[in-house]
Backbone atoms as SQL, in Angstrom:
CREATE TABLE atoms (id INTEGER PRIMARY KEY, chain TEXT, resi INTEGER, resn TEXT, atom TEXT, x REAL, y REAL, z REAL);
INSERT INTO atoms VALUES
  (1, 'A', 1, 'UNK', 'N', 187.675, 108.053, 112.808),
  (2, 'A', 1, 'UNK', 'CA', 186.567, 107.641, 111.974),
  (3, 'A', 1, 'UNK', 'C', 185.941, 108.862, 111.299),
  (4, 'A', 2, 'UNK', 'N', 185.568, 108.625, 110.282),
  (5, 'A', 2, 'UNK', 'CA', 185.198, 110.297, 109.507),
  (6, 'A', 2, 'UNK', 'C', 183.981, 110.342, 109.487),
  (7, 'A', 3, 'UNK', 'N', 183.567, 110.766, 110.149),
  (8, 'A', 3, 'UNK', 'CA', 182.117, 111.474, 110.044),
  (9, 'A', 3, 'UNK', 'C', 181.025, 112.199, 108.862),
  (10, 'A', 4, 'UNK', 'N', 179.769, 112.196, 109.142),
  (11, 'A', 4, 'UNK', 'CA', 179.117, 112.714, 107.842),
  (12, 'A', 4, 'UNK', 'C', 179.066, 114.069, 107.971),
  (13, 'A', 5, 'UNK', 'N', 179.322, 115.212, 106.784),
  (14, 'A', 5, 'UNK', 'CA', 178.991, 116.452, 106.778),
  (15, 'A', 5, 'UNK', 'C', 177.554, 116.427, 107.283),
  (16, 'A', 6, 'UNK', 'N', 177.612, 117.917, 108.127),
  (17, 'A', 6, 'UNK', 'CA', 176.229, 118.391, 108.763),
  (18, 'A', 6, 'UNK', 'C', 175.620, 119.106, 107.357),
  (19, 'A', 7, 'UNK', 'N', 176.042, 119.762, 105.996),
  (20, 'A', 7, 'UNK', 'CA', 175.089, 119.639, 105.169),
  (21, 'A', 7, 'UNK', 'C', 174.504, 118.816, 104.900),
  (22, 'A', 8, 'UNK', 'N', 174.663, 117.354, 104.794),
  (23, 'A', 8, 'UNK', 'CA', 173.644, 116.495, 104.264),
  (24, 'A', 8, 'UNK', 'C', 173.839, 115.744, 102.919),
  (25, 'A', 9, 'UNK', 'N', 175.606, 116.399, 102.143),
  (26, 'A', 9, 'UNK', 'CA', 175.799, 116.085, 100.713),
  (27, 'A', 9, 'UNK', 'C', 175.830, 114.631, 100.568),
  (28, 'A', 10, 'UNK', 'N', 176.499, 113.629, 101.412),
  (29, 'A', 10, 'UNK', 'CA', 176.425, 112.864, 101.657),
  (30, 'A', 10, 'UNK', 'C', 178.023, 112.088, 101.691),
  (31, 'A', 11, 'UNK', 'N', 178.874, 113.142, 101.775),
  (32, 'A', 11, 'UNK', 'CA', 180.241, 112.660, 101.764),
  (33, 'A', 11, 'UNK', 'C', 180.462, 113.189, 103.301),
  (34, 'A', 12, 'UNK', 'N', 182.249, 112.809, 103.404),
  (35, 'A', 12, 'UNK', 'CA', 182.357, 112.813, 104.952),
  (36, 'A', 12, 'UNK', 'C', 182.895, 114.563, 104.884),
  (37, 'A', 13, 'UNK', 'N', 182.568, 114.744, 106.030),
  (38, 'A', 13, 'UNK', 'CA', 183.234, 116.425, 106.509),
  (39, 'A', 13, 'UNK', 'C', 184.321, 116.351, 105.977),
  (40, 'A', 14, 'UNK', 'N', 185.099, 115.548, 106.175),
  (41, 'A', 14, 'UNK', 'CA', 186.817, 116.062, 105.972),
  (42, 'A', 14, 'UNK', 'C', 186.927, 115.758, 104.363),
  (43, 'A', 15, 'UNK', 'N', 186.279, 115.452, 103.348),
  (44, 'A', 15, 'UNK', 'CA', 186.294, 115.557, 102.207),
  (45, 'A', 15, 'UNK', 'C', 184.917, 116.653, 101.783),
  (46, 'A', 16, 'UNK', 'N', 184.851, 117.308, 102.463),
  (47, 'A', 16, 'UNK', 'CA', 183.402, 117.907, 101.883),
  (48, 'A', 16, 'UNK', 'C', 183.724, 119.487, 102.821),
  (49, 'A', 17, 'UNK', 'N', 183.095, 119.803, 103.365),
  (50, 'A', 17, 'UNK', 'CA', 182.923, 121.267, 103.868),
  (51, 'A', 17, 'UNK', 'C', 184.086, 121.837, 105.109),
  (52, 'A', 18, 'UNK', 'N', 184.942, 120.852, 105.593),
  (53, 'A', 18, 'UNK', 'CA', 185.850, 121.091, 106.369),
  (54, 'A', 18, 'UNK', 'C', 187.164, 121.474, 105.454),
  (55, 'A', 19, 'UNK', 'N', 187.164, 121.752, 104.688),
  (56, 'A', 19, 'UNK', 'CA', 188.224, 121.990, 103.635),
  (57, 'A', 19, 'UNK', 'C', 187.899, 123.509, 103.429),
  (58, 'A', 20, 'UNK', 'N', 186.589, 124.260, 103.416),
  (59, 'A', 20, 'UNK', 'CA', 186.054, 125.434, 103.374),
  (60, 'A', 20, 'UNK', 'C', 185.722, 126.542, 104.762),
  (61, 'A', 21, 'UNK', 'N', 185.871, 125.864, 106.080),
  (62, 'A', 21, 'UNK', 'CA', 185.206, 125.651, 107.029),
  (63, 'A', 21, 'UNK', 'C', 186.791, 126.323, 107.761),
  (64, 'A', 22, 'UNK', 'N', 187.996, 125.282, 107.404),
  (65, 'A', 22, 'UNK', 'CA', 188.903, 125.561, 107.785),
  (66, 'A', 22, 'UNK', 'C', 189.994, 126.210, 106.688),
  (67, 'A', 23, 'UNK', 'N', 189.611, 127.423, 105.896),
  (68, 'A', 23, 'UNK', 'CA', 190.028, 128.001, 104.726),
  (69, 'A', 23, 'UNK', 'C', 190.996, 127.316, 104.300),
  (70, 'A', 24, 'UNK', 'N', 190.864, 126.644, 103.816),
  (71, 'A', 24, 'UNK', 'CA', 192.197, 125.710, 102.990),
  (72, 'A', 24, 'UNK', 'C', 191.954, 125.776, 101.882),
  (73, 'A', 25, 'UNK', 'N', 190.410, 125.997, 101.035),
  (74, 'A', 25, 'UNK', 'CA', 189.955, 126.183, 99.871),
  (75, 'A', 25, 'UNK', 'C', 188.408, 127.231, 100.091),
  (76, 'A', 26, 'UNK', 'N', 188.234, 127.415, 98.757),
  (77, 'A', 26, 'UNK', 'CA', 187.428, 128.244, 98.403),
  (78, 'A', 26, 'UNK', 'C', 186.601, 127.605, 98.053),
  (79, 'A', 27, 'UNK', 'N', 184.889, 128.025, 98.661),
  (80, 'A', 27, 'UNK', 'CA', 183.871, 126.901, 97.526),
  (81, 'A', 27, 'UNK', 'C', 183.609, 127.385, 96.233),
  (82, 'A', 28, 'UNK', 'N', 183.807, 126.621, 95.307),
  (83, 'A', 28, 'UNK', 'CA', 183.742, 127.127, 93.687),
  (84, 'A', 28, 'UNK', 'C', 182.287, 127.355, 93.511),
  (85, 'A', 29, 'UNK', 'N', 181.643, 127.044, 93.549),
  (86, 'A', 29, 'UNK', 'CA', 179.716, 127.528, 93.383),
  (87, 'A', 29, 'UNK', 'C', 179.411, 127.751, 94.691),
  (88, 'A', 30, 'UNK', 'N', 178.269, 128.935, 94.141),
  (89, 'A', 30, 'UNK', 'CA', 177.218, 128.917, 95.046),
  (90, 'A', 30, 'UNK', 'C', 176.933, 127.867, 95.886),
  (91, 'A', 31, 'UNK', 'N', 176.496, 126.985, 95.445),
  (92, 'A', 31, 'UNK', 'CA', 175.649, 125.488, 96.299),
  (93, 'A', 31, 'UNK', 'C', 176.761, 125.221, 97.115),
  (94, 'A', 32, 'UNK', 'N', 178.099, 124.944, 96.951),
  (95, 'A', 32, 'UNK', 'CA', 179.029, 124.707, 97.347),
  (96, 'A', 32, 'UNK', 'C', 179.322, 125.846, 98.957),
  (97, 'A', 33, 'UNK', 'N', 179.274, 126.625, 98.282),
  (98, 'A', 33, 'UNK', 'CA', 179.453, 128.138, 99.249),
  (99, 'A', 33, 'UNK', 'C', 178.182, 127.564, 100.620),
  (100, 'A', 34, 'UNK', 'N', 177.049, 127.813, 100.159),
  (101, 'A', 34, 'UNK', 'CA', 175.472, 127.583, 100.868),
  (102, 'A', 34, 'UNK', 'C', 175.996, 126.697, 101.817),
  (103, 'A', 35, 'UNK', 'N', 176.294, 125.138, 101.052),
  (104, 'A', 35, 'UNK', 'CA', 176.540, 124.256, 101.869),
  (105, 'A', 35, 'UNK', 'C', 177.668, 124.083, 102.991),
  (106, 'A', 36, 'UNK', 'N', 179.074, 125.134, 102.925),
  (107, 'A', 36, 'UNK', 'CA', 179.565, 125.454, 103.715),
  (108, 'A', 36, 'UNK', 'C', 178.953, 126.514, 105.343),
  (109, 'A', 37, 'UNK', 'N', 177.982, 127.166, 104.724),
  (110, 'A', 37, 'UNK', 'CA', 177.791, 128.124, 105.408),
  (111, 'A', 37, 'UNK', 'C', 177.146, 127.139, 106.292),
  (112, 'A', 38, 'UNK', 'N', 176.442, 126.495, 105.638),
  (113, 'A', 38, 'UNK', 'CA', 175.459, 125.581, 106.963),
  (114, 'A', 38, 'UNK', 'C', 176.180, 124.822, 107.934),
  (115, 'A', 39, 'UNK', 'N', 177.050, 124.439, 107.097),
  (116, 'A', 39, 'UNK', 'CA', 177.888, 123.708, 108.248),
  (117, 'A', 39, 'UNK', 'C', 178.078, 124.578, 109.036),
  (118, 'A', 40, 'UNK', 'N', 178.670, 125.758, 109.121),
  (119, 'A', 40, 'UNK', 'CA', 179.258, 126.672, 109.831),
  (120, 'A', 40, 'UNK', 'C', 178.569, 126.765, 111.093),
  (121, 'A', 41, 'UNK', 'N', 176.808, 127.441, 110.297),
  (122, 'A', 41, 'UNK', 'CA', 176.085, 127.597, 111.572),
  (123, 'A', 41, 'UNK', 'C', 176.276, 126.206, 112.405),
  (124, 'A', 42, 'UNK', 'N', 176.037, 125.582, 111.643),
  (125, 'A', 42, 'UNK', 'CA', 175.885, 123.991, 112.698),
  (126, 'A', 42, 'UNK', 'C', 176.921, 124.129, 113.679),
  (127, 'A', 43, 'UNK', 'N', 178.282, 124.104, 113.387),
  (128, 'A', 43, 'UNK', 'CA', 179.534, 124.394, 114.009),
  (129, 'A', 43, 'UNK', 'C', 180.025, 125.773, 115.174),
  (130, 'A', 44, 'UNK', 'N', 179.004, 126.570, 114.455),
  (131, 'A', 44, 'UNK', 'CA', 178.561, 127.768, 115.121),
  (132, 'A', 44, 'UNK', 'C', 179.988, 128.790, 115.107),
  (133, 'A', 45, 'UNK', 'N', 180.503, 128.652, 113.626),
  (134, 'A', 45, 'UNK', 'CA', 181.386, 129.301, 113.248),
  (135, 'A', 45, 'UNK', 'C', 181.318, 130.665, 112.657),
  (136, 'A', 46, 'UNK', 'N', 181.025, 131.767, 113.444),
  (137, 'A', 46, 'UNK', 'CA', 180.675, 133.239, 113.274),
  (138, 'A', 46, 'UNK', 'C', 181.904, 133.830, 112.445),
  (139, 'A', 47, 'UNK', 'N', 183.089, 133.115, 112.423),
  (140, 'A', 47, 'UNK', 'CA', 184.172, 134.321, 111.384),
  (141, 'A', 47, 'UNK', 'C', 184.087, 133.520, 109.780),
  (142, 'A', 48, 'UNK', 'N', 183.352, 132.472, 109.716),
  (143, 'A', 48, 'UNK', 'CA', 183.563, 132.115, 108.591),
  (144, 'A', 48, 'UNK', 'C', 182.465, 132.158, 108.146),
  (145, 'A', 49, 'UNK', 'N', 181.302, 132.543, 108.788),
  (146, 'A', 49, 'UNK', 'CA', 179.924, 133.299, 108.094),
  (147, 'A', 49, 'UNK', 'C', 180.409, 134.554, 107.875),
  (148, 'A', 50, 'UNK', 'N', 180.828, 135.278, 109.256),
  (149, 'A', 50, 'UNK', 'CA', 180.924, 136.872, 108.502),
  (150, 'A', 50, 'UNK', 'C', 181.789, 136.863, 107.398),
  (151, 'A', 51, 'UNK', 'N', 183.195, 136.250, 106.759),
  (152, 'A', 51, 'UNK', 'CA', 184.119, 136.530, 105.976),
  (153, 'A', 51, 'UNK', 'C', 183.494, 135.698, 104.390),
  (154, 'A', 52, 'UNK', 'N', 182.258, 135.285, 104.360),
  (155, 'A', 52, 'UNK', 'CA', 181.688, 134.456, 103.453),
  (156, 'A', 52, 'UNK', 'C', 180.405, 135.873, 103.109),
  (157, 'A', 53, 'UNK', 'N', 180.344, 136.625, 104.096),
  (158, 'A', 53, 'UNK', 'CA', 179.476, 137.464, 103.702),
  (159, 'A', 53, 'UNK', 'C', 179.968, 139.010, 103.391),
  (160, 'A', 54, 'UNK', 'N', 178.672, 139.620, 101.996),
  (161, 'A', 54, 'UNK', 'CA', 178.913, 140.526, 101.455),
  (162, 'A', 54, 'UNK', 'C', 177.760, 141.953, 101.648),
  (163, 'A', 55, 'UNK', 'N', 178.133, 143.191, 101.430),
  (164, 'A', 55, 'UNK', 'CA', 176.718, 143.599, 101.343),
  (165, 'A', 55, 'UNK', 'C', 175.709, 143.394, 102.234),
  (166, 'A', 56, 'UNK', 'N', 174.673, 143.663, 102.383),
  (167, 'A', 56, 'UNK', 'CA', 173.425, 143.955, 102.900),
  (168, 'A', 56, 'UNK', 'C', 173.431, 142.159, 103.884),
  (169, 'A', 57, 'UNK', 'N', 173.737, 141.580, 103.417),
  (170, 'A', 57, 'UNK', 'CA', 174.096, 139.997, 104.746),
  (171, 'A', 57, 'UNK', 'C', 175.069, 140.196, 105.656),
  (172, 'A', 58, 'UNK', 'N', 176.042, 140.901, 105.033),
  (173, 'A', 58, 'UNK', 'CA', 177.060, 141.354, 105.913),
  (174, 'A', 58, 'UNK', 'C', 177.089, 142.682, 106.826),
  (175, 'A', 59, 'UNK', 'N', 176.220, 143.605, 106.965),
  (176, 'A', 59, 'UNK', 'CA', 175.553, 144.748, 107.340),
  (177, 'A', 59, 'UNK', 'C', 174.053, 143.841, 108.607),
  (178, 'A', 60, 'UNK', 'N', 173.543, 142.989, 108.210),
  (179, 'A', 60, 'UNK', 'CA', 172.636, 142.590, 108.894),
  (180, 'A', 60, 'UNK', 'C', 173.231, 141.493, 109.776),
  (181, 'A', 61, 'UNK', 'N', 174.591, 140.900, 109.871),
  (182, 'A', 61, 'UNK', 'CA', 174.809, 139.593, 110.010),
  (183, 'A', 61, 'UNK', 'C', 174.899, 140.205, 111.895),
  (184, 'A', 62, 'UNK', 'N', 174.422, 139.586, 112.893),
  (185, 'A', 62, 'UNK', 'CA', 174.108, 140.058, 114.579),
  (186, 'A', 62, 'UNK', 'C', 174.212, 138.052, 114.879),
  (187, 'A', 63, 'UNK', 'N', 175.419, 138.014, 115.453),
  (188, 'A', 63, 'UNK', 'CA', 175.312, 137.193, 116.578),
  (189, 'A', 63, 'UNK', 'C', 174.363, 136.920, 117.446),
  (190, 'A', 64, 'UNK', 'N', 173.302, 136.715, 117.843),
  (191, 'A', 64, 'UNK', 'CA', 172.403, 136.829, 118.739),
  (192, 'A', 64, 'UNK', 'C', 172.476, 135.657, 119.580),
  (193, 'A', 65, 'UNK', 'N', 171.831, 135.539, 120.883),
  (194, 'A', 65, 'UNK', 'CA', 171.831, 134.645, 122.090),
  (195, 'A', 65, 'UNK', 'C', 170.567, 133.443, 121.237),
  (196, 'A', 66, 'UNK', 'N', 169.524, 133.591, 120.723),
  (197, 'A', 66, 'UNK', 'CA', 168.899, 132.813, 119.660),
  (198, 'A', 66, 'UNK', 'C', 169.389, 132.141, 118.570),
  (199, 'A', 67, 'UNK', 'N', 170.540, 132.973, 118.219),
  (200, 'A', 67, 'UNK', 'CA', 171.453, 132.302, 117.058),
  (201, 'A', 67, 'UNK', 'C', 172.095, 131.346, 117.193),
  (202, 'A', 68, 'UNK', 'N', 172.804, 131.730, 118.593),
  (203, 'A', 68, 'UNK', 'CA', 173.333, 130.740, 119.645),
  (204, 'A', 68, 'UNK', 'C', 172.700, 129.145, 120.084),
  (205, 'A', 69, 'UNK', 'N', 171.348, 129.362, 120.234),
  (206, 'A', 69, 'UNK', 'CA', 170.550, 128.160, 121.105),
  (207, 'A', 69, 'UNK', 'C', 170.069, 126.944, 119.458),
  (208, 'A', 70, 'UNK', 'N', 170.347, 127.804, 118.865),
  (209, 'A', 70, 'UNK', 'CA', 169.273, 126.678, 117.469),
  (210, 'A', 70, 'UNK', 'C', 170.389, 125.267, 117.278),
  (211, 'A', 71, 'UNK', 'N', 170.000, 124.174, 117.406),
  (212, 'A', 71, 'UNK', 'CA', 169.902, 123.196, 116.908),
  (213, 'A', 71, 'UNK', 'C', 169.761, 122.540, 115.129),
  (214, 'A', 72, 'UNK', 'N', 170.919, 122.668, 114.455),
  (215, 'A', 72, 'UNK', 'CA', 170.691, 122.543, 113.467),
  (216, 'A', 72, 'UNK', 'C', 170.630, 121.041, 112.759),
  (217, 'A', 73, 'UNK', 'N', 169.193, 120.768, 112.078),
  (218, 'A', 73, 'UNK', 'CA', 169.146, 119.395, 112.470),
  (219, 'A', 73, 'UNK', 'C', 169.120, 118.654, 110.705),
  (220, 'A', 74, 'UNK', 'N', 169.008, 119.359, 109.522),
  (221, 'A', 74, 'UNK', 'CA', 168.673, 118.830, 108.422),
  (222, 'A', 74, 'UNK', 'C', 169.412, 120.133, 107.280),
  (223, 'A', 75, 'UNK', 'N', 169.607, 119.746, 106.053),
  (224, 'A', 75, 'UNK', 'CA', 169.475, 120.689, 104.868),
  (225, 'A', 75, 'UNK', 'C', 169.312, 119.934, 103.805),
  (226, 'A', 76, 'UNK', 'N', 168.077, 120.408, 102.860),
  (227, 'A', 76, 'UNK', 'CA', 167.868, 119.758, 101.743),
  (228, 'A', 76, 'UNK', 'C', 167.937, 120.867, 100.844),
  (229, 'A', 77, 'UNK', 'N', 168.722, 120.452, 99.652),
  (230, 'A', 77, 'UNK', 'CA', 168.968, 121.982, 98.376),
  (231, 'A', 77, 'UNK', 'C', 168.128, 121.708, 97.628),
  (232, 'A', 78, 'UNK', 'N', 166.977, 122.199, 97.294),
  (233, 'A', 78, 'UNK', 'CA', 165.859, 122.264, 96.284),
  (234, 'A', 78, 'UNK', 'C', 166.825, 122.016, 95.033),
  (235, 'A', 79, 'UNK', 'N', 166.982, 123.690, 94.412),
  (236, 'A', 79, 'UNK', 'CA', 167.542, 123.898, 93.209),
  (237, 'A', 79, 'UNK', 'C', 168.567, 124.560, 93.364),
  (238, 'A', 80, 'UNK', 'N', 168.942, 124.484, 92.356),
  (239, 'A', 80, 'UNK', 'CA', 170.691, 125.581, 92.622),
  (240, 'A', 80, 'UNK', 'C', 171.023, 126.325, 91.015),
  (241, 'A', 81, 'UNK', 'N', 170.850, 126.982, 90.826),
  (242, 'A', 81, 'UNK', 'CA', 170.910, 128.363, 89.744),
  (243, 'A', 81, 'UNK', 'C', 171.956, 128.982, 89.376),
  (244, 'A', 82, 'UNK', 'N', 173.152, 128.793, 88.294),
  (245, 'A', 82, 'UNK', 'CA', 174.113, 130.308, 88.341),
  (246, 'A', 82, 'UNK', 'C', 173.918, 130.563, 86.963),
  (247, 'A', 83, 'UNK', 'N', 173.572, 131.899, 87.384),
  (248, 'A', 83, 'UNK', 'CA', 172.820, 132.937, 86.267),
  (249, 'A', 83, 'UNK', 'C', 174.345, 133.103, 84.725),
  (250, 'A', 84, 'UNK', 'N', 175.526, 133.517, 85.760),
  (251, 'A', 84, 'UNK', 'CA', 176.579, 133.204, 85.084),
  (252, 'A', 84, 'UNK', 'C', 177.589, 133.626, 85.849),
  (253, 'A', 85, 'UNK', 'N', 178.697, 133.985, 85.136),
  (254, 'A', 85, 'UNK', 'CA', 180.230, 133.418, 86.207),
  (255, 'A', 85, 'UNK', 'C', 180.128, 134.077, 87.136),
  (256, 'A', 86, 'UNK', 'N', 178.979, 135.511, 87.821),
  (257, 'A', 86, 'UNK', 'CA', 179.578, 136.142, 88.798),
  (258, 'A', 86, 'UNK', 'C', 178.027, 136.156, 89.737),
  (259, 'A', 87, 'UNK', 'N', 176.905, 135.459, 89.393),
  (260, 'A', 87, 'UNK', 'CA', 175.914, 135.460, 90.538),
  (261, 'A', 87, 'UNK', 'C', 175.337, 134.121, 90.259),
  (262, 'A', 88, 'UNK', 'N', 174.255, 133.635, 91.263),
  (263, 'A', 88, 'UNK', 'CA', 173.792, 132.562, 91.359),
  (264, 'A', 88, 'UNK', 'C', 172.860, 132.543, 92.797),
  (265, 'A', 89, 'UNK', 'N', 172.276, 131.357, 92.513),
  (266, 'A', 89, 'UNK', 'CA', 171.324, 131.141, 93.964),
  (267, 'A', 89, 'UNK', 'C', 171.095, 130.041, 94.205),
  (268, 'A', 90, 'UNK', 'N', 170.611, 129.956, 95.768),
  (269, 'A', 90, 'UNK', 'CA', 170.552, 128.068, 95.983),
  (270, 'A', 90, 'UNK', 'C', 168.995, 128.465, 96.382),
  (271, 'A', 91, 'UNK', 'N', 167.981, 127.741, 96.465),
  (272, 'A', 91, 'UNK', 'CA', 166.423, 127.298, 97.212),
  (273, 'A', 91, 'UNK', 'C', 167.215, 126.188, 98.218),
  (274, 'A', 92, 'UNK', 'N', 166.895, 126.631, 99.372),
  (275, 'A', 92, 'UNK', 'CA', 167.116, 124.966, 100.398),
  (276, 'A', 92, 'UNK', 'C', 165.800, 125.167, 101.348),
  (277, 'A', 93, 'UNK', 'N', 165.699, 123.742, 102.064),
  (278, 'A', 93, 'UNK', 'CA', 164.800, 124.214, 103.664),
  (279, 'A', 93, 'UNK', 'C', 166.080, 123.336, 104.383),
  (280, 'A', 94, 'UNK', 'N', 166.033, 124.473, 105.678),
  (281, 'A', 94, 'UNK', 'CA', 166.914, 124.106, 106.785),
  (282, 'A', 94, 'UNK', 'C', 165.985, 123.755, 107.737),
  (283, 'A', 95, 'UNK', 'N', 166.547, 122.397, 108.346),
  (284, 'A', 95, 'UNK', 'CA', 165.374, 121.853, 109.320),
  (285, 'A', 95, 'UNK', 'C', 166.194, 122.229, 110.594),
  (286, 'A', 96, 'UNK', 'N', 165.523, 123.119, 111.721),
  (287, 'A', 96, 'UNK', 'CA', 166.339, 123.445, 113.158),
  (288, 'A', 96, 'UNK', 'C', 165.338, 123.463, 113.829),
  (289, 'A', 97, 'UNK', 'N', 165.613, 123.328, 115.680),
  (290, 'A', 97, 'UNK', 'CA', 164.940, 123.448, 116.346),
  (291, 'A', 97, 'UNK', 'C', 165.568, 124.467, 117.522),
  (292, 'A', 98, 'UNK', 'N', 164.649, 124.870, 118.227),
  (293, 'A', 98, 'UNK', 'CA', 164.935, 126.102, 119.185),
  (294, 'A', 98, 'UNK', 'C', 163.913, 126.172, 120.275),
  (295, 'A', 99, 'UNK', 'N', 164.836, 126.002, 121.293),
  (296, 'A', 99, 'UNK', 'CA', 163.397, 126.099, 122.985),
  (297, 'A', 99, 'UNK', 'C', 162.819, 124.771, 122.447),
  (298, 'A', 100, 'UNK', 'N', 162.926, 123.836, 122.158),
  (299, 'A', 100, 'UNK', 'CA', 162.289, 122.653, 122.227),
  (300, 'A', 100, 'UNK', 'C', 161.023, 122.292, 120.702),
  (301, 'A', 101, 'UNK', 'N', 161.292, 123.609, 119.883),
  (302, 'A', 101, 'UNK', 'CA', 160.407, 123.360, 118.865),
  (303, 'A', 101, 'UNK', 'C', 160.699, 122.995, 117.670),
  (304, 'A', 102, 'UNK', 'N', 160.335, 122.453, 116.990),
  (305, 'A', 102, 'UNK', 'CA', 161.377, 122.375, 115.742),
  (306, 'A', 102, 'UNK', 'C', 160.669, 123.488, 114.135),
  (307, 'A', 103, 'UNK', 'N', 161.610, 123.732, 113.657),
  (308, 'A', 103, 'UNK', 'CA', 160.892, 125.171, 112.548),
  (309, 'A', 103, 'UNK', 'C', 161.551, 124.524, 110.712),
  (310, 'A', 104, 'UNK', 'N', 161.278, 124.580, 110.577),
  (311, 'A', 104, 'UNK', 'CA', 162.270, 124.827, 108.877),
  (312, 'A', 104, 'UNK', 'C', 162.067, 126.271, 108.444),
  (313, 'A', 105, 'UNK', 'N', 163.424, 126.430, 107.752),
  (314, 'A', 105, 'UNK', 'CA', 163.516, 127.998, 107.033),
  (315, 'A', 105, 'UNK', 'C', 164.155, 127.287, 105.394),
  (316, 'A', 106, 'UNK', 'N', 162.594, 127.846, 104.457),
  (317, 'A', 106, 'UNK', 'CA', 163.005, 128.079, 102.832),
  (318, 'A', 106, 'UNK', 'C', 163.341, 129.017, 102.585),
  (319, 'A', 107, 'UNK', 'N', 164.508, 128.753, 102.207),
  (320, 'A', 107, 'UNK', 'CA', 164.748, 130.568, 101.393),
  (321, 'A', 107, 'UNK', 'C', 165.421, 130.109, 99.914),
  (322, 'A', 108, 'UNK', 'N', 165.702, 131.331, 99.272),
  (323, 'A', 108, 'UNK', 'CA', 166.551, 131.268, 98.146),
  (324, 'A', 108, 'UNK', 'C', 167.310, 132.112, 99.031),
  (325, 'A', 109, 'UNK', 'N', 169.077, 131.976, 98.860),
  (326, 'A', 109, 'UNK', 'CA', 170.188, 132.753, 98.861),
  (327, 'A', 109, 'UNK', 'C', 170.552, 132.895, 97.536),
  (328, 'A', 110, 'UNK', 'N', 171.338, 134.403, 97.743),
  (329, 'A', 110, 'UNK', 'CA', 171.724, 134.905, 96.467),
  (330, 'A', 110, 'UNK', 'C', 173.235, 135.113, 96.788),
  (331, 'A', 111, 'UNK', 'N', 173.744, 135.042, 96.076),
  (332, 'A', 111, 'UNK', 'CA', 175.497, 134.851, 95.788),
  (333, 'A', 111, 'UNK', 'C', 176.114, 135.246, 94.625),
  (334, 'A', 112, 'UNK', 'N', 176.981, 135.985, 94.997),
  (335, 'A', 112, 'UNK', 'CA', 178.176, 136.997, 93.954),
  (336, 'A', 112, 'UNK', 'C', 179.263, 136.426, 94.207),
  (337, 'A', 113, 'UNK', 'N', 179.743, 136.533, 92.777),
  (338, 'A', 113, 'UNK', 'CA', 181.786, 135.850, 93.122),
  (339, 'A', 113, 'UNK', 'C', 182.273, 137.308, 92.900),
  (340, 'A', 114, 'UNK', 'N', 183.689, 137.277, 93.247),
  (341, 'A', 114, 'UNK', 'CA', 184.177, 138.838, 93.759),
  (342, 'A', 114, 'UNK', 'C', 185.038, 139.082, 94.315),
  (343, 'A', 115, 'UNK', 'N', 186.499, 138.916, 93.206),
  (344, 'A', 115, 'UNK', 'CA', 187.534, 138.743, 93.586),
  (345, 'A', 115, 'UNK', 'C', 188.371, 137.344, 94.124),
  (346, 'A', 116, 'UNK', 'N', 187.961, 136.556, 93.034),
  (347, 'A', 116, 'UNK', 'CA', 188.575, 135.283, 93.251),
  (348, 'A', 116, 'UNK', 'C', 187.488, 133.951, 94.284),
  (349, 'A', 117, 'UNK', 'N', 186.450, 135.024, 94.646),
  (350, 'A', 117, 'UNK', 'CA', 185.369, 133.884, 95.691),
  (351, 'A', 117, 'UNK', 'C', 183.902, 134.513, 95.748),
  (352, 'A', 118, 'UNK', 'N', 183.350, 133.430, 96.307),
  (353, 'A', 118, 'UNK', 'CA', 182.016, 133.860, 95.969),
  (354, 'A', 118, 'UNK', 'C', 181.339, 134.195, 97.882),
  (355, 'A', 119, 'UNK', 'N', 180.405, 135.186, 97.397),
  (356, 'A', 119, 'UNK', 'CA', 180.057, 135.476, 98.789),
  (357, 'A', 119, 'UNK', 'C', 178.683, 135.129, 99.089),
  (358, 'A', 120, 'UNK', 'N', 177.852, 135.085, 100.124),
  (359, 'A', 120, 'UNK', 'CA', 176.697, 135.308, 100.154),
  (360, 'A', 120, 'UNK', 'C', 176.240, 136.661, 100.412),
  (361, 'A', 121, 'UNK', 'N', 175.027, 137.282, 99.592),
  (362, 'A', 121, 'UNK', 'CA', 174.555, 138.667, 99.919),
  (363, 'A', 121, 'UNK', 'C', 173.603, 138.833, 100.321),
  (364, 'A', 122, 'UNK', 'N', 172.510, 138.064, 99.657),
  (365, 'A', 122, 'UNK', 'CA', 171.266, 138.546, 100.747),
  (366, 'A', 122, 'UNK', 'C', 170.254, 136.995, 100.347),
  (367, 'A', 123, 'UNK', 'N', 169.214, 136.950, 101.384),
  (368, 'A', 123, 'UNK', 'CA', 168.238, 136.100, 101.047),
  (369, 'A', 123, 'UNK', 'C', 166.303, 136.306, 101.093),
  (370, 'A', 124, 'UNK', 'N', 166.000, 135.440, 100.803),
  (371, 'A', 124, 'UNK', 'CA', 164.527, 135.768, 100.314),
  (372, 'A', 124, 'UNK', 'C', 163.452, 134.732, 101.077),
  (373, 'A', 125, 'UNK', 'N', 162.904, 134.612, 101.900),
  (374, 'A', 125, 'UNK', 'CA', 162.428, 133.544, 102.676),
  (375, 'A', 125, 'UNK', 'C', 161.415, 133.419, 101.701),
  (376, 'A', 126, 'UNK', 'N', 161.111, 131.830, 101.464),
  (377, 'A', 126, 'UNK', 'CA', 159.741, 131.549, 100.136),
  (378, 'A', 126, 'UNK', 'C', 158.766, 131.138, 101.220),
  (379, 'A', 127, 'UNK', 'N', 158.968, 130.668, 102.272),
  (380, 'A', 127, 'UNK', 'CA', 157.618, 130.150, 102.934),
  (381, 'A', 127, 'UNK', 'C', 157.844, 130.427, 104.724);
């Protein structure tokens, strides 16, 4: 039975972010990219965050025992931006909980394509 992606796009995993998740394809946009990554965390897939990351995300990116415990429970994509063929950005809030609390994180991510794929590089928390 196919299940719903843990982004939230509203198609099933195996037509949506498990195609990216399990490198079989590349996400063509940003939003696309974002929305893989989330799955990831959800999945708690650390080589396909680090190999999705570039630069200063990829320099900061730490496994942690907190990273570990979060509960990833929602993603809604505000807006989604590409400046042009080689950067872009998504606004989302990620709804998670941790130790029993629940938090959302807004950010904008920023994203470079670069060499055939696009990476994530760094982000900007709005609230």
């Amino acid at each position: 039975m196919n299940q719903s992606c843990p982004c939230h796009s509203g198609h099933v995993f195996e037509e949506c972010c498990q195609i990216y998740c399990s490198r079989i394809q590349m996400p063509s946009t940003p939003e696309a990219l974002m929305r893989s990554r989330y799955t990831a965390f959800v999945l708690k897939d650390w080589s396909y965050i680090k190999s999705t990351s570039m630069g200063k995300a990829l320099k900061q990116f730490k496994r942690s025992k907190s990273l570990e415990s979060i509960e990833w429970l929602g993603l809604e994509v505000i807006k989604t931006r590409q400046k042009n063929a080689v950067e872009g950005w998504v606004e989302f809030i990620a709804h998670y909980q941790l130790n029993d609390k629940e938090y959302t994180l807004h950010e904008r991510s920023y994203f470079k394509y670069h060499i055939d794929r696009w990476y994530y590089t760094h982000g900007r928390q709005l609230s």
